[in-house]
N, C-alpha and C positions, 0 to 999 in steps of 0.2 A: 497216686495209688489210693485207691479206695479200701481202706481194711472192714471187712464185713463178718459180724456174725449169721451163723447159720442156725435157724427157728424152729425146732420141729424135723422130723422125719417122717412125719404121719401122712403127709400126700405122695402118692407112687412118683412123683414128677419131682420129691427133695432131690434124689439120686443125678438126676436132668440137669437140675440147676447149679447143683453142687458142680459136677464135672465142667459145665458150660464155665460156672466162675472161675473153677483152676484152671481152666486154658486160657483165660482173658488176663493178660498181661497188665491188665488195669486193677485185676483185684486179687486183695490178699485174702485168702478164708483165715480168721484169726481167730475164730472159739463154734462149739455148736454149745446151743441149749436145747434142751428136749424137754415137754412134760410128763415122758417116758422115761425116766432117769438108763434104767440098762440101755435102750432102743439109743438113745442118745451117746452115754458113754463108748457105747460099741462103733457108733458110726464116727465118734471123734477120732477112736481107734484109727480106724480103718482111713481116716484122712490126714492125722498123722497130727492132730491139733487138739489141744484143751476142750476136754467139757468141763462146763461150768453148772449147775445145777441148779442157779440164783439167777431167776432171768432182772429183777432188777438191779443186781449185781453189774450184769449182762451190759443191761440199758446204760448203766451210772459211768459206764468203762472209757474215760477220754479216747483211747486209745482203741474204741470201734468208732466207724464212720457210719456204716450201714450196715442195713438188717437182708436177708433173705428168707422171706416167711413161708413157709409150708407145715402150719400145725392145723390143727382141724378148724372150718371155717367157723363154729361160734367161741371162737378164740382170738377171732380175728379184729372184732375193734376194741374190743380191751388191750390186747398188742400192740396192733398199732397207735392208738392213741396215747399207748404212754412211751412206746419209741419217739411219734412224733415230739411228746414233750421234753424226750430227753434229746432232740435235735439230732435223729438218725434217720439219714438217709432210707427208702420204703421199698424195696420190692418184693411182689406177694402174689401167690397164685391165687386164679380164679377159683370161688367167688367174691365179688369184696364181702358182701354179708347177705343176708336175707332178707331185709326188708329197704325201702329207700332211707325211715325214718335213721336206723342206724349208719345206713352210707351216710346221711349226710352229716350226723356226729362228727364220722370218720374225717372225711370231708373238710369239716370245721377246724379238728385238732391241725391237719397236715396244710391248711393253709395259713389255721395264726402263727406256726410257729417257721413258716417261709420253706421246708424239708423239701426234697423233692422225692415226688414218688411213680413207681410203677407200677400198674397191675399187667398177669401176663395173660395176653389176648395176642397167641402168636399168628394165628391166621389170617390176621392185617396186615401182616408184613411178606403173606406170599404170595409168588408169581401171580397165580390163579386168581385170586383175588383183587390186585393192582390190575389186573388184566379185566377184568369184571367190572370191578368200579370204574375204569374208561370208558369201557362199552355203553354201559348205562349214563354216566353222564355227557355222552359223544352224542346222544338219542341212535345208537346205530340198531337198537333194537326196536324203537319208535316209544311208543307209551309203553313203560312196563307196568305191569299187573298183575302178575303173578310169579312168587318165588317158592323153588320146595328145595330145603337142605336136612341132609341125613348124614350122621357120626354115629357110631355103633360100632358094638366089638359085641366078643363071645366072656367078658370075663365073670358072668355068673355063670357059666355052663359047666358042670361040673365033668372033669377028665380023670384020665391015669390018676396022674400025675395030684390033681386037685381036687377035691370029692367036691368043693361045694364052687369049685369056677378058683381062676387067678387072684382075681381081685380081692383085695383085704376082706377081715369078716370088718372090720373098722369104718369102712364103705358103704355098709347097711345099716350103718348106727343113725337115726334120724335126726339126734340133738346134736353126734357132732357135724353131721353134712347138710343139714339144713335140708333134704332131699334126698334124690336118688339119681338116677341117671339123668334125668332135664337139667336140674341142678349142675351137674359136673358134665357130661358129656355133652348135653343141650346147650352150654357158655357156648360152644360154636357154632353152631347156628342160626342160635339167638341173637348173638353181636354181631356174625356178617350180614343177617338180616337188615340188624339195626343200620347198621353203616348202607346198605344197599338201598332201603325201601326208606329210612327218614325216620320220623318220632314215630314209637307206637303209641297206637290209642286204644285198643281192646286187644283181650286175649279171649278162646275158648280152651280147653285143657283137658285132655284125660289122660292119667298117671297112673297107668297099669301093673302090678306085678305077677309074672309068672312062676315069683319064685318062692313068694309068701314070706319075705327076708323082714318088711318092716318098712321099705322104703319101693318107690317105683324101680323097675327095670328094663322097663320099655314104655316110650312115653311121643306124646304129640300136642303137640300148640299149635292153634290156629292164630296167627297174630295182625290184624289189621291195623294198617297206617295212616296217619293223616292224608299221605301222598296217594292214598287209594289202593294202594297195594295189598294184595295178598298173603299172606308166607307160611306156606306150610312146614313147619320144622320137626324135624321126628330125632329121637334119642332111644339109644336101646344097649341093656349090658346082655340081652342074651340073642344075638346074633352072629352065627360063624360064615363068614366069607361074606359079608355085605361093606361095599367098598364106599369110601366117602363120595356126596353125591351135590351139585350144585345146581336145581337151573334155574334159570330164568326166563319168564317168555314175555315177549312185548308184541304189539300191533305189528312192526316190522320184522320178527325174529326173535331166533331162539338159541340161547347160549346153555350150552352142558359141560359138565365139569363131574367125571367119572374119575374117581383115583387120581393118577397124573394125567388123564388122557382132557383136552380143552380141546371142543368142535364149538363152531357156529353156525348157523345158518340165517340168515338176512337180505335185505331188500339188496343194501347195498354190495352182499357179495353175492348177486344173482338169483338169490333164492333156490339152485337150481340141486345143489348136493351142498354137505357137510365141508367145511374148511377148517385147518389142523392152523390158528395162528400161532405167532413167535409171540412166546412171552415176553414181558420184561422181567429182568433182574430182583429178585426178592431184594427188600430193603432189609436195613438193621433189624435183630432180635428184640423182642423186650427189654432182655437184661442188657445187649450191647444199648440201646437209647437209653434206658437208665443211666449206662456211666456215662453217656456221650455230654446227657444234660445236667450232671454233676460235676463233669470235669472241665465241659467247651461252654456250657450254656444252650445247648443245642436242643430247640423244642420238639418234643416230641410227638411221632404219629399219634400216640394211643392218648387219646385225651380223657379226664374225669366223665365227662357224657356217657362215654363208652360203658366205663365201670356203673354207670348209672343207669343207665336203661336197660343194660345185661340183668340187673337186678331189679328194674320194675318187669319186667316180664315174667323173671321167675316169679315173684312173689302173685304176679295175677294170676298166671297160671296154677300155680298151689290152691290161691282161691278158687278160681274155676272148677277143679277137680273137688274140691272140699261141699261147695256150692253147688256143684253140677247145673253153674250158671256161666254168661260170659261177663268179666270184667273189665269195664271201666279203668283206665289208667288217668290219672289226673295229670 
C-alpha cells in the first residue's frame, strides 16, 4: 500500500487524480495540503481525510510514502525537491517546470536521493499512439517528414453559464503557469511529437491571445528534428468543436488520427482507400506505472527525456515568440 499525500488543488486534473488514486487498491489518499488553505480544507472535506496546512509537516510525516502534485507549476521544483529529500515517492502533473536548467535541478534532487518518480504524459500510453509509434517504426509509412498535432478546447470562450470561459481565471496567471495554452494543452503534442520525430533541435513560435487574459490562448510551434522531421503542433483554449487531430505523412503514406477515429493509407495497404486498423490495447496510466515501479520494480514507459524535452520546446518556443526568432535547442 502506498499511502500518499495529495498537493494542491490548483490544476483542473487534482479532481482526476484524486478519484483515479481512490480506486486504485494500491493507494491510500492520507492527508491533502493546499497553498490555498480554504480550497484545500474543503477538498479534504469532501474526501473525507485530514488537511494539514504545514506542507513541511506534510513532507517530515513517516507515515506518507508519496506525494500527488498538482499545485501551480512555478511550485513545482521547490516541491519536489524537498519531497524528494524527504524520500517521497513523485507523482506530478505536466509541466515539470519551465525552463531545462530547473528540470535538471529537479532531476538532480530525485536521483540522489534514489525516489521514484512520475510525471503525467498520459497520451503515451494510448491505443492511437502505441498504434502510431509501430507504424512509424515498422517504416510502413516509408520516410516520415512531416507531423501536424492539434489539442484544443473552448475553455476561454465565454457562456451562460461562464462570462469569461470554464477554465480557472488561475489559468491566465503567467507566474503561476509559466504560459498559456502551449504550455498546458501544447504538453500533448509537444511529447507525442517528441516521442514520434526523435530529439528536437529548433523551434519557431507564435503565442497568440484572443482574449488579452495575460497569457497565449491559442498557439503554434513549428519544431524541427535532428531526424529531419517536420511537426506542426497547434494548441488553443478558444476553440468549440475542434476534435483532437494526429497525422502523420511519409514517402509511403499517411496515418490520421481524428478523435477516436485511426485511418491509414500506404504502400503496403495498396494505397488505393483509407483502412480502419485494429488497435492495440492502451498500456498502464501514469499513476498505475507509478505504483507498479514502486511496488514490483517495474520500469516504466514515460521516462525523464520525456519530461525533458517537453520542456525544452516549451521554453524555445516562449523564446521564439518573445524573439520573433527561431531557436536553437542545445
Amino acid at each position: 500500500m502506498i499511502r500518499v499525500a495529495l498537493l494542491s488543488k490548483w490544476h483542473v486534473h487534482a479532481v482526476d487524480y484524486a478519484r483515479e488514486a481512490s480506486e486504485n487498491p494500491a493507494i491510500h489518499i492520507s492527508k491533502v495540503w493546499d497553498e490555498d488553505i480554504e480550497r484545500g480544507k474543503m477538498w479534504a472535506e469532501e474526501l473525507g481525510v485530514p488537511f494539514d496546512d504545514d506542507l513541511k509537516r506534510v513532507l517530515s510525516d513517516p507515515e506518507i510514502d508519496g506525494v500527488i502534485l498538482t499545485s501551480p507549476t512555478n511550485l513545482h521544483m521547490e516541491i519536489i525537491m524537498d519531497a524528494a529529500n524527504h524520500g517521497k515517492h513523485i507523482y506530478t502533473e505536466k509541466v515539470l517546470s519551465s525552463s531545462r536548467k530547473d528540470d535538471e535541478k529537479i532531476f538532480s534532487s530525485i536521483e540522489d536521493t534514489g525516489v521514484n518518480f512520475m510525471i503525467s504524459l498520459p497520451r503515451l500510453t494510448s491505443d492511437y499512439y502505441l498504434y502510431a509509434q509501430k507504424v512509424v517504426d515498422d517504416g510502413v509509412l516509408g520516410t516520415v517528414n512531416m507531423i501536424r498535432c492539434r489539442v484544443a478546447h473552448n475553455g476561454a470562450v465565454p457562456n451562460d453559464d461562464h462570462p469569461n470561459g470554464w477554465l480557472p481565471e488561475r489559468f491566465f496567471n503567467k507566474d503561476q503557469c509559466g504560459g498559456g495554452t502551449l504550455i498546458d494543452l501544447g504538453a500533448h503534442p509537444i511529447y507525442l511529437a517528441n516521442r514520434l520525430a526523435g530529439k528536437p533541435k529548433a523551434v519557431s513560435a507564435r503565442l497568440h491571445s484572443l482574449t488579452g487574459r495575460g497569457v497565449d490562448d491559442h498557439s503554434v510551434a513549428t519544431v524541427e528534428y535532428e531526424s529531419g522531421i517536420l511537426a506542426v503542433l497547434e494548441s488553443s483554449f478558444v476553440s468549440s468543436g475542434s476534435p483532437f487531430q494526429l497525422e502523420i505523412y511519409g514517402t509511403d503514406g499517411t496515418l490520421m488520427v481524428e478523435g477516436s477515429e485511426v485511418r491509414i493509407k500506404s504502400r503496403s495497404h495498396g494505397m488505393n482507400e483509407w483502412t480502419y486498423p485494429e488497435l492495440p490495447a492502451a498500456i498502464h496510466s501514469p499513476l498505475q506505472q507509478w505504483v507498479d515501479e514502486i511496488l514490483n520494480q517495474v520500469e516504466p514507459t514515460i521516462k525523464k527525456e520525456d519530461a525533458l524535452q517537453l520542456t525544452d520546446v516549451n521554453e524555445a518556443a516562449a523564446l521564439s515568440h518573445e524573439h520573433n526568432m527561431r531557436i536553437t535547442i542545445e
